[in-house]
C-alpha positions as CSV (number, residue, x, y, z in Angstrom):
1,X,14.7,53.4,-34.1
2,X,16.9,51.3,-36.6
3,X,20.0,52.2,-38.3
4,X,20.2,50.9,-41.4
5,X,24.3,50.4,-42.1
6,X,25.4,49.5,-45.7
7,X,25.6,45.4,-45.6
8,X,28.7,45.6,-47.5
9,X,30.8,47.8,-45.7
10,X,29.7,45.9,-42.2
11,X,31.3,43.0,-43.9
12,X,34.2,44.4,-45.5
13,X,35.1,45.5,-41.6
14,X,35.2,42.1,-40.3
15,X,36.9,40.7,-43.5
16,X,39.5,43.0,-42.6
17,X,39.2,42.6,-38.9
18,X,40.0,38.5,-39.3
19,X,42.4,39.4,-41.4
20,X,44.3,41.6,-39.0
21,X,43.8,39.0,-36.1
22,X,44.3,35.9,-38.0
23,X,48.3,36.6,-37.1
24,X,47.6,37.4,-33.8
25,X,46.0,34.1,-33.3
26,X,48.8,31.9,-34.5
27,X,51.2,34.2,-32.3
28,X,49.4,32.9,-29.4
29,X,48.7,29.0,-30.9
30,X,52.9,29.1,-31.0
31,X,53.5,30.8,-27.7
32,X,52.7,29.7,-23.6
33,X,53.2,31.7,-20.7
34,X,54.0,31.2,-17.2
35,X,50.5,32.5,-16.6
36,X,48.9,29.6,-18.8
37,X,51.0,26.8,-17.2
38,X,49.9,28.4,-13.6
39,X,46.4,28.3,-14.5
40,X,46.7,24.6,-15.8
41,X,48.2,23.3,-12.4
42,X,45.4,25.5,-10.6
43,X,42.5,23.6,-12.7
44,X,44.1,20.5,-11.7
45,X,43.6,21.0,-7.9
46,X,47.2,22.7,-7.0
47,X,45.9,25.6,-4.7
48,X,47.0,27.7,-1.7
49,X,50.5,29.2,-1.1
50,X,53.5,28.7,0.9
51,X,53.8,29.8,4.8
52,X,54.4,33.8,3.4
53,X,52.0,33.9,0.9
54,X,54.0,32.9,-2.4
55,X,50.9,30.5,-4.5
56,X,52.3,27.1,-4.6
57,X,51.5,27.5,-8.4
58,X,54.3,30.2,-9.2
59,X,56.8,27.9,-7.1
60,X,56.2,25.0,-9.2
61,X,55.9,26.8,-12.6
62,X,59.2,29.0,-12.1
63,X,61.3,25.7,-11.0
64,X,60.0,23.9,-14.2
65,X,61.2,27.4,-16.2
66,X,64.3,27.5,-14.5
67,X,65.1,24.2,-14.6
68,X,64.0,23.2,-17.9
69,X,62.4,25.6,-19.7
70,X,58.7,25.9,-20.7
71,X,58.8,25.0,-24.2
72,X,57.1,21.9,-23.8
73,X,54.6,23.2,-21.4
74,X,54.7,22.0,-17.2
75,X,52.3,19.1,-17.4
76,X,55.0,16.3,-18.6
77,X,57.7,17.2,-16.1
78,X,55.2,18.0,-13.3
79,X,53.1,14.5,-13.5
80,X,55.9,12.6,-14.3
81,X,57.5,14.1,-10.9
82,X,54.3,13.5,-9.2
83,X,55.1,9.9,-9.5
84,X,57.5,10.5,-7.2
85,X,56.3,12.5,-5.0
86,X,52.9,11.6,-4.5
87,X,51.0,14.8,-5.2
88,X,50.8,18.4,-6.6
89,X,50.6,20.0,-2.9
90,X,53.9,17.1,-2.1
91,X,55.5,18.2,-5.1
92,X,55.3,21.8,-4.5
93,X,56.4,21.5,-1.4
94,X,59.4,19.6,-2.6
95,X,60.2,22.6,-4.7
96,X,60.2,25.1,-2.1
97,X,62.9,22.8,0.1
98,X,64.9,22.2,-3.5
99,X,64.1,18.7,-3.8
100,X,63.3,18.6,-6.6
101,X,64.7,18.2,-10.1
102,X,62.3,18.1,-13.1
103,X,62.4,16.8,-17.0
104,X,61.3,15.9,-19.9
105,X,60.4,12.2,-19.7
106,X,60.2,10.2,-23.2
107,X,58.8,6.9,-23.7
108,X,56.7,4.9,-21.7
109,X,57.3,7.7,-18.9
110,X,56.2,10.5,-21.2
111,X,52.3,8.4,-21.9
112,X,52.1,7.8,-18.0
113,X,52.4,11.8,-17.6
114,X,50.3,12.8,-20.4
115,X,47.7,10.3,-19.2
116,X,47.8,11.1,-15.6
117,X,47.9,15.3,-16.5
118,X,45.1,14.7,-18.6
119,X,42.7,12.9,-16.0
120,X,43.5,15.8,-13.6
121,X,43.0,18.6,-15.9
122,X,39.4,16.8,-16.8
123,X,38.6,17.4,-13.6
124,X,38.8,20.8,-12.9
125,X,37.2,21.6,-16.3
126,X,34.3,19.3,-15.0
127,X,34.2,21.7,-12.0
128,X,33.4,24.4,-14.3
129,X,31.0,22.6,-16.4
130,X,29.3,21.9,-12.9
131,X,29.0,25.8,-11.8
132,X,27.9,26.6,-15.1
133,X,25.1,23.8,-14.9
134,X,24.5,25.8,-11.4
135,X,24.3,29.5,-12.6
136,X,21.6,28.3,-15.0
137,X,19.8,26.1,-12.9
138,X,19.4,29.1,-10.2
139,X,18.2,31.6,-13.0
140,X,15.7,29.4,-14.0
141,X,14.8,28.5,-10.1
142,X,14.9,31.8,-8.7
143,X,14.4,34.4,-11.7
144,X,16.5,36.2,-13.3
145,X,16.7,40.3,-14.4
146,X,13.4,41.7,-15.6
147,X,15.0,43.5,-17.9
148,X,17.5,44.9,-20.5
149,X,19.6,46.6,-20.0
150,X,21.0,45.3,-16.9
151,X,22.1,47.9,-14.5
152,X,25.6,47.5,-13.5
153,X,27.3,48.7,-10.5
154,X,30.7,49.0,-9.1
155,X,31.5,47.9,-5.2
156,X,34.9,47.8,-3.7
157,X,36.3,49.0,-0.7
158,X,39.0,47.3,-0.7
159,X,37.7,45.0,2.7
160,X,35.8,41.7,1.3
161,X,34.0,41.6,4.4
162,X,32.8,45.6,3.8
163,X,31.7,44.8,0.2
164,X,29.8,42.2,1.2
165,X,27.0,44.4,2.6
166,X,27.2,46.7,0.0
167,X,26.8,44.7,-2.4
168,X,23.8,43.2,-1.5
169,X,22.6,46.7,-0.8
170,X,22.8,47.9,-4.2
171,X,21.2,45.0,-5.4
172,X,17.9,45.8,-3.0
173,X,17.8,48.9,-4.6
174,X,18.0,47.7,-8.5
175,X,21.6,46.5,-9.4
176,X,21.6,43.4,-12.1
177,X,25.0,43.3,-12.0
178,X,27.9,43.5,-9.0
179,X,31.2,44.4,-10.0
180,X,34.1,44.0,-7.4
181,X,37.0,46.4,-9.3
182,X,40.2,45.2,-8.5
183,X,42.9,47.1,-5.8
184,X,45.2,49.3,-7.7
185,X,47.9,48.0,-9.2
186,X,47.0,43.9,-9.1
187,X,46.9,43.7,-13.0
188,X,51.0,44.1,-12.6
189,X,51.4,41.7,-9.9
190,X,52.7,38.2,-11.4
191,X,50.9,36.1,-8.9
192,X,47.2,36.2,-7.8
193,X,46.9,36.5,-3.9
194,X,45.7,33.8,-1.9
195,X,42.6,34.1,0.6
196,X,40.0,36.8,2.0
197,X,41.8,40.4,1.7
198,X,40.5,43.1,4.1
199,X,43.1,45.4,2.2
200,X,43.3,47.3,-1.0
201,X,43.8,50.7,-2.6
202,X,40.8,51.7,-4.3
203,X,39.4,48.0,-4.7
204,X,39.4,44.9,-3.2
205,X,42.0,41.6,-4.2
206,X,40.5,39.5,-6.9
207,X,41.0,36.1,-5.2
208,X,39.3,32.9,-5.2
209,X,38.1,32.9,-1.4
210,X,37.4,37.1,-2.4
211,X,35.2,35.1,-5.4
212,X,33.8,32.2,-2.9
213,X,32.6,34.8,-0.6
214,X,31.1,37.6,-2.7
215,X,29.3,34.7,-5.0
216,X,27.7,32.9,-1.6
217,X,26.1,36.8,-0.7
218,X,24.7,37.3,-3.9
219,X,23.2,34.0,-3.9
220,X,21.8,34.5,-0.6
221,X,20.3,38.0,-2.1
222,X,19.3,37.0,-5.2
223,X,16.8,34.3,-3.0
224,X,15.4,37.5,-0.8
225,X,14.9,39.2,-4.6
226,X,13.5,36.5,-6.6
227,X,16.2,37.8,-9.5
228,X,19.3,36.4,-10.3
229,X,22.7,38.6,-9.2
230,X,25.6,38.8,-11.2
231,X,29.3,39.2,-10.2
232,X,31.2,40.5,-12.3
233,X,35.1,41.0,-11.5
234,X,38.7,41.3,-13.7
235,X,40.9,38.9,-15.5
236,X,43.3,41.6,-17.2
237,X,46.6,42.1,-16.5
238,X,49.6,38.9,-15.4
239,X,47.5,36.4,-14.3
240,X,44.6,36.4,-17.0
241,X,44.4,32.8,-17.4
242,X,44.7,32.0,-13.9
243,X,41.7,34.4,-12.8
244,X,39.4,33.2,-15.6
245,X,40.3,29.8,-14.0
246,X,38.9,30.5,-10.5
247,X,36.2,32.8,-11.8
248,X,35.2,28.9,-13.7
249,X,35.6,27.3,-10.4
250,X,33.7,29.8,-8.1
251,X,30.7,30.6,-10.8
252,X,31.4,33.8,-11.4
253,X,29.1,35.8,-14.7
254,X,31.4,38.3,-15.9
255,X,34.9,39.7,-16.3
256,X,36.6,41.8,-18.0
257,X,38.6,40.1,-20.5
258,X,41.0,42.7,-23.2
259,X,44.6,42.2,-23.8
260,X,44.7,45.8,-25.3
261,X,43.8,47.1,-21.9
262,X,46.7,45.9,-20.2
263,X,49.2,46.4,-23.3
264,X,48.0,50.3,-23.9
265,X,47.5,51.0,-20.0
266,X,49.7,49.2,-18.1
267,X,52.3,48.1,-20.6
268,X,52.1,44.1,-20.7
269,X,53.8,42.6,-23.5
270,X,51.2,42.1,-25.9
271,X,52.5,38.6,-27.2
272,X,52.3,37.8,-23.6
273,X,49.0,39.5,-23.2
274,X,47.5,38.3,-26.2
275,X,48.7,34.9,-25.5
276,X,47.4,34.9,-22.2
277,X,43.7,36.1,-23.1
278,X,43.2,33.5,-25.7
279,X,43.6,30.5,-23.2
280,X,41.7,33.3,-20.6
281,X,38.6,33.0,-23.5
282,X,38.6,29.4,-23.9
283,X,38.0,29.3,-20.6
284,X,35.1,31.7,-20.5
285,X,34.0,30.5,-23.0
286,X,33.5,27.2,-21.6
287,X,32.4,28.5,-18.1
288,X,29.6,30.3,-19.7
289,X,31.0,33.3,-18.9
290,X,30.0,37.2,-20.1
291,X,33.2,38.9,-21.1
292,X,33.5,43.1,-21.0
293,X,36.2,44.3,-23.1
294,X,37.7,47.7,-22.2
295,X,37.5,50.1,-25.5
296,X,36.2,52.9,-23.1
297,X,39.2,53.2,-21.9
298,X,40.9,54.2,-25.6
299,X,38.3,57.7,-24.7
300,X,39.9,58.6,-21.5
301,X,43.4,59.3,-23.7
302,X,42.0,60.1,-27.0
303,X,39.2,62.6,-28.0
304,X,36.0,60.3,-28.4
305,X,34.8,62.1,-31.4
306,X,38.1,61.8,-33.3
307,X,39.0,58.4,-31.6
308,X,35.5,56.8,-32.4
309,X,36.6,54.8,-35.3
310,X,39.1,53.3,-33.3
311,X,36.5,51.6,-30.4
312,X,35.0,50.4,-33.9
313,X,38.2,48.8,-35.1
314,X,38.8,47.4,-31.5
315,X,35.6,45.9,-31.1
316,X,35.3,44.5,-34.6
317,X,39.3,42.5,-33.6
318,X,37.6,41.5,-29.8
319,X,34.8,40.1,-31.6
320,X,37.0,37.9,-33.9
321,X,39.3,37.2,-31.0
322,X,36.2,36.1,-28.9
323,X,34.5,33.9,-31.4
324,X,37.8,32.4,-32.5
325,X,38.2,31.1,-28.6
326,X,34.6,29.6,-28.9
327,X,32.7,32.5,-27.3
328,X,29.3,33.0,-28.8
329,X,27.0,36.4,-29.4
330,X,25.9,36.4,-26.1
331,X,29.1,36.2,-24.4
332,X,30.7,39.4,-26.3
333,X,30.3,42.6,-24.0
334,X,31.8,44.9,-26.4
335,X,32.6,48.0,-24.5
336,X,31.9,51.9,-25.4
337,X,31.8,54.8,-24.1
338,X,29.7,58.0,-23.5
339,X,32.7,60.4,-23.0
340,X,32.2,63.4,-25.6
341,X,33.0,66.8,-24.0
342,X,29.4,67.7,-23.2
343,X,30.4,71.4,-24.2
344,X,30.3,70.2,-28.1
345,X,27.7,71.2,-30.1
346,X,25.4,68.0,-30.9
347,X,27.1,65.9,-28.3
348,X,24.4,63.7,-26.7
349,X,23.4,63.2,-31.3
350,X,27.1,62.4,-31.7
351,X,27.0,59.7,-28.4
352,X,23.1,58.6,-29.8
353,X,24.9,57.8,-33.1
354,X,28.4,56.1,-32.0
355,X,26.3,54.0,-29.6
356,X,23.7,52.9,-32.2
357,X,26.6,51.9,-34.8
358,X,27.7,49.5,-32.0
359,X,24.1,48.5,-31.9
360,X,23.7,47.6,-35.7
361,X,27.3,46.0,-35.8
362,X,26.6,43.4,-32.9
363,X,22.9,42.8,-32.9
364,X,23.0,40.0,-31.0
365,X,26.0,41.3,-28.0
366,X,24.9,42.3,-24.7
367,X,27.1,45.2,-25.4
368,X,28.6,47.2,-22.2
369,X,27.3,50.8,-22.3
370,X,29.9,52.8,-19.9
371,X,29.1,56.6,-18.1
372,X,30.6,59.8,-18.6
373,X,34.3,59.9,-16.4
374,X,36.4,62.2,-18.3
375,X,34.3,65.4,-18.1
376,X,33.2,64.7,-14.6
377,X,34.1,68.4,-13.4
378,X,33.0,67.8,-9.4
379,X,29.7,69.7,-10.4
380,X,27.8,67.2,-8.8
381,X,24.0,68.5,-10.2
382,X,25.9,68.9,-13.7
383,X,27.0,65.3,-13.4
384,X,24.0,63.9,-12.4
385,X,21.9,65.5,-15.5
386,X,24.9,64.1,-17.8
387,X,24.2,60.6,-16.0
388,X,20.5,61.1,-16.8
389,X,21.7,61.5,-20.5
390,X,24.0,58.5,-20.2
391,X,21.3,56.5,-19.3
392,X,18.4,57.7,-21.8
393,X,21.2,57.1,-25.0
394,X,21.7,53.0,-23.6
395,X,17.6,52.4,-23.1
396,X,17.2,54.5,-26.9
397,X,19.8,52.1,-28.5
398,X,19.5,48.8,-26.8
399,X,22.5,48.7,-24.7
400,X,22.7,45.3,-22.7
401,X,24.8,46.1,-19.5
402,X,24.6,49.6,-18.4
403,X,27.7,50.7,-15.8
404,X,25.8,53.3,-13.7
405,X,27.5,56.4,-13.5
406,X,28.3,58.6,-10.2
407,X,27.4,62.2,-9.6
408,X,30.8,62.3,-7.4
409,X,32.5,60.8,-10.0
410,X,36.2,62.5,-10.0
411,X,35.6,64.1,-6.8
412,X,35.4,61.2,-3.8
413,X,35.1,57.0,-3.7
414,X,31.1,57.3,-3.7
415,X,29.4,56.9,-0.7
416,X,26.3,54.4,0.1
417,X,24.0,57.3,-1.0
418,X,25.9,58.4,-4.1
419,X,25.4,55.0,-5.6
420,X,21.7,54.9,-4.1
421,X,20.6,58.4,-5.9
422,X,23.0,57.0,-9.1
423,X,20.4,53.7,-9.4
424,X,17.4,56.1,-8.5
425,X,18.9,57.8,-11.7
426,X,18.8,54.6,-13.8
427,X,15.3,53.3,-12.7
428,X,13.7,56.3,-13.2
429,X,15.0,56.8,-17.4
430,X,14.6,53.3,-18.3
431,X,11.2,53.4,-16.2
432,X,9.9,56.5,-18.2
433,X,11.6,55.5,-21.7
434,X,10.5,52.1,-21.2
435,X,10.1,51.0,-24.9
436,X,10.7,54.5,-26.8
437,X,12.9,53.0,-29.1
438,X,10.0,51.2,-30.6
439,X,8.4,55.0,-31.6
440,X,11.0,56.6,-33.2
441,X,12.0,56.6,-36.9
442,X,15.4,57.6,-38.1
443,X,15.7,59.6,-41.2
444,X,18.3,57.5,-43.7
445,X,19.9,61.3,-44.3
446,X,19.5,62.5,-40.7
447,X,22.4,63.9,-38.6
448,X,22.9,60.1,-36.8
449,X,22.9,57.8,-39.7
450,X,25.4,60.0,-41.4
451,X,28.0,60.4,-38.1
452,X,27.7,56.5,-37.9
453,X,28.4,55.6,-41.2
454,X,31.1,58.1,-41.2
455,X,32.6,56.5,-38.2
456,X,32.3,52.8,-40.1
457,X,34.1,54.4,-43.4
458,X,36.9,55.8,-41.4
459,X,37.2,51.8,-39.3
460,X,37.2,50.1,-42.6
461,X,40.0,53.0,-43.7
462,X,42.0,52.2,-40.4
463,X,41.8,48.1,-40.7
464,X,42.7,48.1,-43.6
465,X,45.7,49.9,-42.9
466,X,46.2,47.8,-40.2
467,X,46.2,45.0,-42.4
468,X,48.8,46.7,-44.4
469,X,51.3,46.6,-41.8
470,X,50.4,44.1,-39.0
471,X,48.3,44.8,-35.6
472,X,51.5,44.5,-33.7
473,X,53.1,47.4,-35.8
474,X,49.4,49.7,-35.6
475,X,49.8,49.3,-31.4
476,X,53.4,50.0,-31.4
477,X,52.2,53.3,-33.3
478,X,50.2,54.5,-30.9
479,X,46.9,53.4,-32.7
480,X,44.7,53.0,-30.2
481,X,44.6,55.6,-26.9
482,X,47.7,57.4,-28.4
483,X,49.9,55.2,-26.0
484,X,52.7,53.1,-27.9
485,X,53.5,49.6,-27.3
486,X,56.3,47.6,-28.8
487,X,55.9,44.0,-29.5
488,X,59.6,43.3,-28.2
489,X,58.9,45.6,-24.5
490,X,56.7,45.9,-22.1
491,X,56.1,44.1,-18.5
492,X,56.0,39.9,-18.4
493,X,58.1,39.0,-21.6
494,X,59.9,37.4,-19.7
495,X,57.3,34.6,-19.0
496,X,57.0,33.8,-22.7
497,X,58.2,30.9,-24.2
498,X,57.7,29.7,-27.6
499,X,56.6,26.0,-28.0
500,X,58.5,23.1,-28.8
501,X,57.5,19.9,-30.7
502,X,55.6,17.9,-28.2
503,X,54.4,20.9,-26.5
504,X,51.6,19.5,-23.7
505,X,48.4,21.4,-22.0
506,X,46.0,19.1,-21.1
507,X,43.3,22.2,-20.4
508,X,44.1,23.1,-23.9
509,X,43.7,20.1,-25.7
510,X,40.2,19.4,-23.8
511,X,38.9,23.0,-24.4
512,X,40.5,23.3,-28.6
513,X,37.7,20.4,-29.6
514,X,34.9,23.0,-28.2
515,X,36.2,25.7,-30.3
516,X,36.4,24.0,-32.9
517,X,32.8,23.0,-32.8
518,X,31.4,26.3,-32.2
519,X,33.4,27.7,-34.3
520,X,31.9,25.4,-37.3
């Protein structure tokens, strides 16, 4: 079951899409953010947070801003303070009793920082090489899924210690994949809490001990199982960089990783955003980590059958994005979604063919299939059949991660037996499909082929307007999810600074070699 798109207007779309991104790209080459300079003091051991809670990071990163700007990035003023004051945890705590006063050291001064920032950095991107060297030795020691697509499941009560269990439930009864979902509301916060949180409104705290534990439970599961167990969690929002970090550090597989998700739906800056999620990718990249990128979300706003080209257009941009921060095929989960109004004539044809244009556009992406939400009416048999769809388009057209949907979705936070009956759902399609794909033919003129090359027309149409007048311009517009952004508003701004000459990031300029090579 193959969709054969024309070869030359798959590749006009990604001509256009670099071309559109290419700007973006330098915007965030000539741009930090307080978020970036936090994560590059976290990788270089400064963890843990003051008496009430406050991450030693922000303290030190905000004095450096205040004090001096962050033109020239943290690492020169904070190593060659260090001297001083013996070490980052010292130093920080310096800060916070106003002890400290930091700058810009020159000469012989300015080599003794660079040199000393550098060997620390080098350390905590060994970390990462370590866990990464880890996560593949334990696939190949213990097993990993026995198949694709892996089945993907949501946990998070917002009590670490509660999704512990649950976790590990779901993955005795089929789950590939664990996602922790975030407590409402952290994507705005401008700091990322510090230690186990028992806590949190509809999710749990993405934190490094939150990480540390959850990863130790699915190791200890994955044993019992004889199959690999992923974790998947988020690195949206303020503190992208940072949380791709610690997700390095504490082995996670996943996160979601899209700047447009927090620009359109929780209006973040997008030079901020997009600055932030380039460092965030380099770092992924380098941990070995899976991305998801959110262009489901664009269907919970727009209408999916008249929005369609734009999850194209998104997905085309996050695939330039990803590749230019040294992220290869396997790493792109390019999300979409199965949200047409069930009530349209030809629906589940219209979903078969937006999903299998994803399909032929990213052959080689474990792309992130996500359920039916919008038209969730608290029917909960209704649901449940429109599950069962869900999950027969994503085994038809090769979907790699498939988010299992809820029969109580929109009505309650599923219980244990909602998401048991859910993965009963799943097992049983991909079970009875099995290899379906393999028996069916698609007619070049058939009713699919044509919707999905329609859909490709009217992406090439958009980018290339796009092109015309700037990405920036097309999301202040109200391009994508009908929500408009301005480049010069939004949440965070504040923590951008353009770079000066002289500009250092030692995590940057040991991660921008490996780009480079993978990129060539």
């Amino acid at each position: 079951m193959k969709l054969d798109l024309d070869p030359d207007l798959a590749a006009r779309a990604r001509s256009l899409a670099r071309a559109a991104g290419e700007p973006i790209v330098d915007l965030a080459r000539a741009h930090t953010t307080t978020s970036v300079e936090r994560a590059v003091l976290r990788l270089a051991g400064l963890n843990g947070a003051d008496p009430d809670g406050r991450p030693w990071a922000n303290h030190v990163v905000d004095a450096v801003r205040d004090q001096i700007g962050l033109e020239h990035g943290v690492a020169l003023p904070v190593w060659d303070a260090v001297r001083e004051h013996g070490d980052l945890h010292a130093l920080a705590a310096g800060v916070l009793r106003g002890e400290v006063r930091f700058r810009i050291p020159t000469g012989s001064a300015a080599r003794e920082a660079r040199s000393a920032a550098r060997v620390a950095a080098a350390g905590g991107v060994a970390r990462i090489d370590a866990r990464r060297r880890e996560r593949e030795r334990l696939v190949g020691e213990i097993g990993d899924a026995p198949r694709r697509p892996w089945i993907y499941l949501i946990v998070a009560t917002g009590d670490i210690y509660e999704d512990i269990p649950q976790a590990q439930a779901a993955a005795r009864e089929g789950a590939d994949v664990v996602a922790v979902i975030r407590s409402t509301g952290q994507s705005l916060l401008d700091h990322v809490p510090e230690g186990a949180t028992r806590e949190g409104y509809a999710g749990t705290y993405a934190t490094q001990e939150n990480f540390r534990l959850m990863r130790a439970a699915l190791d200890d599961v994955s044993r019992e199982l004889g199959r690999y167990v992923r974790l998947t969690n988020y690195a949206s929002g303020l503190c992208m960089p940072e949380i791709a970090a610690l997700a390095g550090l504490e082995r996670l597989d996943m996160m979601l990783n899209d700047s447009m998700y927090g620009i359109l739906f929780r209006d973040i800056n997008p030079i901020r955003t997009f600055t932030d999620q380039r460092f965030a990718r380099q770092i992924h990249a380098r941990a070995g980590i899976i991305i998801n990128t959110g262009e489901d979300n664009y269907l919970t706003t727009a209408d999916a059958v008249e929005a369609a080209h734009t999850v194209t257009v998104s997905q085309l941009l996050n695939e330039y994005f990803a590749k230019e921060a040294g992220l290869e095929d396997w790493q792109l989960g390019l999300g979409h979604a199965f949200e047409i109004n069930p009530a349209l004539p030809d629906s589940f044809r219209l979903e078969l063919a937006h999903a299998m244009l994803a399909r032929a556009l990213f052959p080689d992406a474990p792309l992130k299939w996500m359920p039916p939400t919008k038209h969730m009416t608290g029917d909960i048999f209704a649901g449940y059949l429109l599950d069962g769809f869900f999950n027969l388009a994503g085994a038809l057209t090769g979907q790699g991660i498939l988010l299992i949907g809820m029969m109580t979705e929109a009505v309650v936070t599923p219980f244990l037996s909602d998401r048991d009956l859910a993965l009963r759902n799943a097992r049983y399609v991909l079970d009875a499909a099995g290899r379906l794909h393999e028996d069916l033919q698609l007619a070049p003129d058939s009713f699919v082929a044509q919707r999905a090359h329609t859909v490709l027309g009217e992406a090439v149409d958009l980018l290339e307007r796009i092109g015309a007048e700037g990405l920036l311009a097309a999301i202040g517009d109200g391009t994508f999810g009908l929500m408009r952004r301005p480049a010069d508003r939004g949440k965070g701004l504040d923590g951008v600074a353009e770079k000066a000459e002289g500009y250092c990031n030692p995590v940057a300029e040991l991660l921008e070699p490996d780009v480079r090579e993978r990129a060539a």
